[in-house]
C-alpha positions in Angstrom: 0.0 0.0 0.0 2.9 2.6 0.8 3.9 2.1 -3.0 0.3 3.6 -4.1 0.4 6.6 -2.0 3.8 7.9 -3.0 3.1 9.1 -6.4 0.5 10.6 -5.0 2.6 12.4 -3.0 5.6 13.2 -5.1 3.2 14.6 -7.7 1.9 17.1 -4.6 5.4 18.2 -3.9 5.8 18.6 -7.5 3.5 20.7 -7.8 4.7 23.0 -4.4 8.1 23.0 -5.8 7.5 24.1 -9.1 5.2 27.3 -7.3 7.8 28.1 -5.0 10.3 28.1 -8.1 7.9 30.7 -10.0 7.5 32.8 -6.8 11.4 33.2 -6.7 11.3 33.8 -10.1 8.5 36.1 -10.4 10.3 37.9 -7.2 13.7 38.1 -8.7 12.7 39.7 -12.2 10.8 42.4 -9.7 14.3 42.8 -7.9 16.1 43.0 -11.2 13.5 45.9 -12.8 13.7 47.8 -9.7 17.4 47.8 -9.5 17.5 49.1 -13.1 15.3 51.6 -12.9 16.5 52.5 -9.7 19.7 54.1 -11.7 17.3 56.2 -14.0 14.9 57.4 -11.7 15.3 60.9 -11.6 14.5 62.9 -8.6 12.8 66.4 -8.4 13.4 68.8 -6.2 12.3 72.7 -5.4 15.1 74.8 -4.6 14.6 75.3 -1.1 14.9 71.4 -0.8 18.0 71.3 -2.6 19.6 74.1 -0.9 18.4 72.6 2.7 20.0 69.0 1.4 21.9 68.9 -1.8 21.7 65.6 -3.7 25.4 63.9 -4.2 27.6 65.9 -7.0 26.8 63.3 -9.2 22.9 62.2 -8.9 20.9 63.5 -12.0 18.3 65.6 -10.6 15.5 67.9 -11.5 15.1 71.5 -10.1 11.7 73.3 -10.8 10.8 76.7 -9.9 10.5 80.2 -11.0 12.9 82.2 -13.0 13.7 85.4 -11.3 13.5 88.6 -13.2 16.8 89.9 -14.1 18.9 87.1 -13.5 19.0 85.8 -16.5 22.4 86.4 -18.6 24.2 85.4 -21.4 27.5 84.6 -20.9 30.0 86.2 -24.1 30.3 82.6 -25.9 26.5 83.5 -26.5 25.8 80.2 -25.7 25.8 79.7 -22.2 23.4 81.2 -19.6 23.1 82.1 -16.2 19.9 82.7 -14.0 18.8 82.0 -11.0 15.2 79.5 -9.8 13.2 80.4 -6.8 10.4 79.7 -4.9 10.0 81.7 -2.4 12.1 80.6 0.3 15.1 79.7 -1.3 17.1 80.6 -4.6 19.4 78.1 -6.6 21.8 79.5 -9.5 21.9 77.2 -12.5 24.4 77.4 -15.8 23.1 75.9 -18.8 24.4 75.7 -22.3 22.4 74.8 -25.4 19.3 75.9 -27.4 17.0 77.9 -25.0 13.2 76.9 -25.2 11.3 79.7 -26.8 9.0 79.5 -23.7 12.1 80.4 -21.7 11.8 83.7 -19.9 12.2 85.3 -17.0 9.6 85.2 -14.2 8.4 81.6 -15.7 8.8 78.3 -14.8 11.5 76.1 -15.6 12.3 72.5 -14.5 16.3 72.0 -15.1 17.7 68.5 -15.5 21.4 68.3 -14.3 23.6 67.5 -11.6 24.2 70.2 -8.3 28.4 71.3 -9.0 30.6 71.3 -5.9 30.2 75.3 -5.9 26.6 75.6 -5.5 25.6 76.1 -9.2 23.0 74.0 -10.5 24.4 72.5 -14.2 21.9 72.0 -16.3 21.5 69.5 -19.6 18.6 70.3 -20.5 15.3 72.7 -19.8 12.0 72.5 -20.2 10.0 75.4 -20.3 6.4 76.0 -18.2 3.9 77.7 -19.5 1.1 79.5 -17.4 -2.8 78.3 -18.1 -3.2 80.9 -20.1 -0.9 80.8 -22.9 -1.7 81.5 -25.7 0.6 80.8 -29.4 2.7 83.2 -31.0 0.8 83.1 -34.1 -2.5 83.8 -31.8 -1.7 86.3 -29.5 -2.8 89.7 -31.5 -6.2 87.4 -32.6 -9.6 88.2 -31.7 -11.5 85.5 -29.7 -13.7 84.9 -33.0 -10.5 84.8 -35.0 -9.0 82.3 -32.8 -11.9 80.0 -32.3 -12.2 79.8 -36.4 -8.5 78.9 -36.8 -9.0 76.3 -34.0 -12.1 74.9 -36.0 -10.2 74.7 -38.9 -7.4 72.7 -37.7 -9.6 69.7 -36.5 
């Protein structure tokens, strides 16, 4: 008789073996994708939160915030810029080189991707522009509301 229950029984630890196998490997390709993405994830920060604890020289962060008016210059290579984000409480000066978004200007929001430098200077790689709610194209701006409505219509 013991020879007719143990296939039953080896077919039940089978069957538990092969679901604890698929549990570690279901749980080891989770560890694997979090470890990679753990080494793209980039983190945001406002500038009082970087200046209150700066992120390690060589993290890839993002700083949003506000542009101050007049700190925005352009250094002589006429390539590189200077200016300063706020938000209130704190003020963080960044350095970027590159093409400028044309939504760029002072007194609107920027988020800068980059790394903190050892000085204190935020070095930026990249920008990207915020507009307010109520922007409005280039092409639009000296429109009348009829005008723009019938250019809108058109386009769909």
């Amino acid at each position: 008789m013991a020879t007719a229950h143990s296939p039953r029984i080896k077919a039940k630890h089978q069957r538990l073996v092969l679901l604890v196998i698929a549990l570690a490997v279901v749980l080891l390709a989770g560890l694997l994708a979090a470890w990679a993405l753990r080494s793209q994830a980039s983190y945001f920060y406002v500038p009082s939160e970087i200046v209150a604890k700066p992120p390690e020289a060589d993290r890839f962060v993002r700083l949003g915030g506000m542009v101050e008016k007049g700190s925005l210059k352009t250094a002589p290579d006429g390539v590189t810029i200077r200016f300063i984000v706020g938000d209130g409480k704190s003020r963080v000066p960044v350095s970027f080189s590159g093409i400028v978004p044309s939504l760029f200007v002072e007194g609107s929001g920027v988020v800068a991707e980059g790394r903190m430098q050892p000085g204190g200077t935020f070095k930026a790689e990249n920008l990207l522009a915020k507009h307010d709610e109520n922007y409005v194209p280039r092409e639009m701006q000296n429109m009348t509301q009829a005008q723009a409505r019938k250019v809108v219509a058109e386009t769909q």
